[in-house]
N, C-alpha and C positions, 0 to 999 in steps of 0.2 A: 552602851547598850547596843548601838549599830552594829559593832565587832563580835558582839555574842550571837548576834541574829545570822551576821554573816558566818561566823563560826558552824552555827546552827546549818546554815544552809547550805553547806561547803558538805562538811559532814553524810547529811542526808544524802545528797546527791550522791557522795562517793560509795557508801555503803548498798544504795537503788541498785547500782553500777556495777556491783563487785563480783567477781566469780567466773568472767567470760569475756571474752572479746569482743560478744555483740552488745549492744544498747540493751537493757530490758527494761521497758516502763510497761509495768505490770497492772498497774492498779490505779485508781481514780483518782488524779492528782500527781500522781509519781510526775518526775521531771530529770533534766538534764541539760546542762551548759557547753557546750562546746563549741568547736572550729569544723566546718564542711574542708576536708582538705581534698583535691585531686582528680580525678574524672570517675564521674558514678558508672557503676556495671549492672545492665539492665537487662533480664531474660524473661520470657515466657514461662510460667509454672505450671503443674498441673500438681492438686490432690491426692493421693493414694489411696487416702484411707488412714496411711502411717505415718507419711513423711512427704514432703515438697521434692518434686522433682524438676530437671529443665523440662519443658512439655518437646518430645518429640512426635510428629502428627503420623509416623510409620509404626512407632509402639503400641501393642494392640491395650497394654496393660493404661494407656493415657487417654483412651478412648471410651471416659466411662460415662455413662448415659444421663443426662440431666449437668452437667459438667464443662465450662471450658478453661481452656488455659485463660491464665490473667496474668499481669507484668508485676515483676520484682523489683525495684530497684535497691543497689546496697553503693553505701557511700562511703569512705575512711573518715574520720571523724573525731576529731581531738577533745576528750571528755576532759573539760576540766578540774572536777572536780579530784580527781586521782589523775594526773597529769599522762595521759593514757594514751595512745593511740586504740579506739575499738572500731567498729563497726557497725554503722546504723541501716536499715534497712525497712523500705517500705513501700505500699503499692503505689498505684496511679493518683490518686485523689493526694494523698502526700505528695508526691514527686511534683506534682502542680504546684503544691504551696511551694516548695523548696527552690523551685525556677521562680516563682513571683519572688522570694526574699533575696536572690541572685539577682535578679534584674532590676530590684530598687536599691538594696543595698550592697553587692559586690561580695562574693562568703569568701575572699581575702580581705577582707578588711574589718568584719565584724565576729566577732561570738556571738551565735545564738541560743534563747532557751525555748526550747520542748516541750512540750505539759500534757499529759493525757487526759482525755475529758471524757469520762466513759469508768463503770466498773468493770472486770474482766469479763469476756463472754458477753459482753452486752452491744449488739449489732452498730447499734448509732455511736458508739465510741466517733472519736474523731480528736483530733493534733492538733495543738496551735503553735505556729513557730516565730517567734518575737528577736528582735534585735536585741542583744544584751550589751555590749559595749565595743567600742573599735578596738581594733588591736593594738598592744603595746609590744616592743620592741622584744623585751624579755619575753610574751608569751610566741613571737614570731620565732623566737631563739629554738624555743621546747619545742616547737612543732617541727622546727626543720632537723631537728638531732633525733625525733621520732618514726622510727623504720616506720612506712605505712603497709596494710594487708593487703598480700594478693588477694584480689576478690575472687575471680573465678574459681581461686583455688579454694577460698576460707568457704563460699557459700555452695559449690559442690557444681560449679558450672564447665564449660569445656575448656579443659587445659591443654593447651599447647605441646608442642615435643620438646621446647627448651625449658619447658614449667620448672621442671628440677634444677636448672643447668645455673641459674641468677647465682646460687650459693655453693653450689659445689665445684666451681671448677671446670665445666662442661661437662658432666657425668652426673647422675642420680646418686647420691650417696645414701648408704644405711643411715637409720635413724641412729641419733646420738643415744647412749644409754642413758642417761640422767631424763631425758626427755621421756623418754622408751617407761621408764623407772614411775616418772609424775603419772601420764597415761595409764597406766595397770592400776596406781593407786586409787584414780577414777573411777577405773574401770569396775573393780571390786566392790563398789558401793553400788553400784546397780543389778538391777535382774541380769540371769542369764541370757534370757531372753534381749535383752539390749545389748548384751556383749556379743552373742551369736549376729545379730543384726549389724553392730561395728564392724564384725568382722571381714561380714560375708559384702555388706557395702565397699571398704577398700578391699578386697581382693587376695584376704594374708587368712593366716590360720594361727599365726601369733604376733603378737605387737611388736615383736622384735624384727619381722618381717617388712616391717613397713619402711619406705623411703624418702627421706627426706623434705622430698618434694607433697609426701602425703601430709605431713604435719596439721599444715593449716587443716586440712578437709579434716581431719582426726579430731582437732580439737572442737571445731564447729559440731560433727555429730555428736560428741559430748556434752558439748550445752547443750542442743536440741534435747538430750536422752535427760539431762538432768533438769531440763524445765519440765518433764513428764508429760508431753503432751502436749505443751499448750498452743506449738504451732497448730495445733489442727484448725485454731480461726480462720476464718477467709481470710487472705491478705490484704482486701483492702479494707476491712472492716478495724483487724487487730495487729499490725504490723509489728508492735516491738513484745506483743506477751512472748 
C-alpha cells in the first residue's frame, strides 16, 4: 500500500510540474520535492500591467503610481518528481524561509517539499518548505549530470556580453532549427496578440531570427504567455502561479 501511495505521489507531482521550466504550484495544496541547487539570482521587479520587468528607476514606463518595485528571487532546482532540472522562483517572505531551511539543514544535503497554502488569487496564500530526505548518492549522481538554467537568461534579467558565448564557441550562434521548429509549434496555439508581444520582446520579426543565446528568455515568455496571465499576482503574495 506504501508503494501505491508513493506511486500516487510521485505521479501527481510530476504531472503539477510538467509543461515548463519553471515550478508551478498553482492551487491549494499543489506541491513539489526537490534539490535547491547553485546560487539564487535576485532582482528588483516592477508590474506593468502585462508582464514583470527588472525595475529600472530611469524608465518612465516603471514609475507607476501607487506601485513599487519588490525583489524576485529565482533558484535552479532539481524537481524530482520528473528528474528535471526547473526553476523555482519567489518573493522576499519566501527567500526568508529558504535561507532558514539553508541554515538549519544545509540544501546540499537535503530534498525539500513545497506545498501551497492558499487558493489561486487569494492574497494570504503562503509556502511551507519542509525537509524531505538527505541525499542519496544516486540522486547526487542525477543532479550533477543535470545542465542547470542561466537565470538571468531564463527570467529576463541583464545578460552579459559572453551570455551566448558558454555554448557556441565564443560567438552568438543562430537558433538550432528543431528548437526554432518546437517554438512556432507553441507559438501557434496562442493569440496574435501574444506572438506580436514574443516577438517585439526579443527583438526578431521571425523565430528563426533568434539567437541562441535568446532560447532560455524564449521559452520563459512562453510559459508566462501559456499560464495566461497568472503572473499578474503580486510576487510576494503568488510566487509559483
Amino acid at each position: 500500500m506504501t508503494n501505491a501511495w508513493d506511486h500516487a505521489k510521485g505521479l501527481s507531482e510530476k504531472h503539477a510540474n510538467a509543461g515548463g521550466i519553471f515550478v508551478r504550484l498553482a492551487n491549494d495544496g499543489d506541491k513539489v520535492t526537490g534539490v535547491f541547487c547553485g546560487d539564487p539570482f535576485a532582482r528588483e521587479v516592477i508590474w506593468t500591467g502585462e508582464r514583470y520587468e527588472t525595475y529600472d528607476a530611469k524608465n518612465p514606463a516603471h514609475q507607476i503610481e501607487g506601485k513599487r518595485p519588490s525583489m524576485r528571487v529565482s533558484i535552479n532546482f532539481f524537481a524530482l518528481g520528473d528528474a528535471a532540472m526547473k526553476v523555482i522562483e519567489g518573493g522576499s517572505p519566501w527567500f526568508k524561509d529558504v535561507l532558514k531551511v539553508r541554515d538549519k539543514y544545509g540544501l546540499d544535503k537535503w530534498s525539500f517539499e513545497i506545498e501551497r497554502h492558499g487558493e489561486a488569487g487569494d492574497p494570504k496564500t503562503k509556502y511551507t518548505i519542509l525537509p524531505e530526505e538527505k541525499l542519496t548518492d544516486d540522486v547526487k549522481k542525477k543532479i550533477a549530470s543535470a545542465e542547470p538554467h542561466d537565470l538571468p537568461s531564463v527570467v529576463g534579467g541583464e545578460v552579459g556580453d559572453d551570455a551566448g558565448k558558454a555554448k557556441g564557441g565564443g560567438k552568438d550562434e543562430p537558433i538550432d532549427g528543431d528548437v526554432a521548429a518546437k517554438l512556432v509549434a507553441r507559438l501557434k496555439a496562442l493569440p496574435r496578440a501574444a506572438l506580436d508581444g514574443f516577438l517585439a520582446e526579443l527583438g526578431v520579426q521571425r523565430v528563426r531570427d533568434l539567437k541562441a543565446s535568446q532560447v532560455g528568455r524564449a521559452k520563459a515568455l512562453l510559459d508566462a504567455a501559456e499560464r495566461g496571465g497568472a503572473d499578474a499576482a503580486p510576487p510576494e503574495v503568488d510566487p509559483f502561479a
